[in-house]
C-alpha positions as CSV (number, residue, x, y, z in Angstrom):
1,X,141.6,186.5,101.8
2,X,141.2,183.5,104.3
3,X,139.4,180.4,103.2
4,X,136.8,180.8,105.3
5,X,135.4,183.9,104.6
6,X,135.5,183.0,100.6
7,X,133.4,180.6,101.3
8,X,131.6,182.5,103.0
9,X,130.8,185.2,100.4
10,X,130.6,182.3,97.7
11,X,127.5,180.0,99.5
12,X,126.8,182.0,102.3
13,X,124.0,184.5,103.1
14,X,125.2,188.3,102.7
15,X,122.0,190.5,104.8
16,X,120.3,192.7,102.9
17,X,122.0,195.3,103.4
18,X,125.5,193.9,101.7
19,X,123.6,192.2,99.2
20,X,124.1,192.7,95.5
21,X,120.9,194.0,93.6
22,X,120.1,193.5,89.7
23,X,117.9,196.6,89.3
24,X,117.9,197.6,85.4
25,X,118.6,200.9,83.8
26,X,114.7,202.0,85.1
27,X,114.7,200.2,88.0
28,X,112.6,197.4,87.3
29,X,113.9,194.5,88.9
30,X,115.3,193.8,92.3
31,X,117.1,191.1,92.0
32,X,119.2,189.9,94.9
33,X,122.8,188.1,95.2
34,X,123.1,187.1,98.9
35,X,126.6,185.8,97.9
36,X,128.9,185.2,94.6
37,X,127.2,182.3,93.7
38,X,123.7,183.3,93.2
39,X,125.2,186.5,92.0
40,X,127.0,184.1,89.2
41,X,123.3,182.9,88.2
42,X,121.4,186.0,88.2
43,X,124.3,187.5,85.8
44,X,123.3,184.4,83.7
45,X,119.8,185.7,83.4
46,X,119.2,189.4,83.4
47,X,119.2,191.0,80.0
48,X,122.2,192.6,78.5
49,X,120.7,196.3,78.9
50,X,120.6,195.3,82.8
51,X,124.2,193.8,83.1
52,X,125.9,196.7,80.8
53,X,123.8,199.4,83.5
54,X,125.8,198.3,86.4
55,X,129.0,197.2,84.4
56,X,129.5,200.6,83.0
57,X,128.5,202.0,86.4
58,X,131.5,200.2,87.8
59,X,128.8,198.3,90.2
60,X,130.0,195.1,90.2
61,X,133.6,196.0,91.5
62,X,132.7,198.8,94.1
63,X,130.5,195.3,95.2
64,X,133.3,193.4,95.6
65,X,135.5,195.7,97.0
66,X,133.0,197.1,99.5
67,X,131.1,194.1,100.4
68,X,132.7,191.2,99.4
69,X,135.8,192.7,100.8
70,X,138.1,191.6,98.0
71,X,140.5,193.9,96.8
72,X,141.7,191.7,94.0
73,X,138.4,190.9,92.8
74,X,137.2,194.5,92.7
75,X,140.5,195.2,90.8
76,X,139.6,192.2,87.8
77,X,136.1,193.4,87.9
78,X,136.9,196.8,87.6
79,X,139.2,196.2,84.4
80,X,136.3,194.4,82.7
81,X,134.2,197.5,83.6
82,X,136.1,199.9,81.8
83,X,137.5,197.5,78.9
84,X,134.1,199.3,76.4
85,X,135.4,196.5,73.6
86,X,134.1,193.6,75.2
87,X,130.0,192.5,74.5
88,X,127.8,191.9,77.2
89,X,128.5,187.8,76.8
90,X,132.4,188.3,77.1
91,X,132.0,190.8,80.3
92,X,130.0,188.0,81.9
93,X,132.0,185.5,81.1
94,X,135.4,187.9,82.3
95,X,134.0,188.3,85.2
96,X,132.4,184.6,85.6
97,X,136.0,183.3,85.4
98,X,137.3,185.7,88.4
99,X,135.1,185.2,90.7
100,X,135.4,181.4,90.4
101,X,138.8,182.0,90.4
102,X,138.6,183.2,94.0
């Protein structure tokens, strides 16, 4: 990926449309990551019945793969996904560490 468009995704502003949304098992929030950055914070702070919905979902990859348009990303996230040993605070911080590797 060129430098330019991963800073882009990191601190830039996705629309709506290619934004990542923090929803919850029932659909009570709507949280939105315009980029990786705020999607790094909101991880932080939803609950760990929110972040397992879409980790087990395989969310956060098809994300990154679709939208962010990282192939290698999608690939790391998708290997925490399906790795059903890890807690909710060692996903986050698996897949904290690969997107700040990017």
């Amino acid at each position: 990926m060129r430098r330019r468009h991963t800073r882009k995704y990191a601190t830039g502003e996705l629309p709506p449309e290619r934004s990542f949304y923090f929803r919850g098992p029932e659909g009570k929030l709507n949280l939105r990551a315009q980029n990786l950055f705020i999607f790094l914070q909101l991880a932080d702070g939803v609950d760990d019945a929110t972040w397992d919905y879409h980790l087990r979902r395989g969310d956060y990859s098809q994300w990154f793969r679709e939208r962010i348009k990282d192939d290698e990303l999608a690939a790391e996230a998708a290997a925490v996904e399906t790795d059903m040993a890890l807690t909710p605070a060692e996903s986050r911080e698996r897949l904290r560490t690969a997107v700040e590797g990017r």
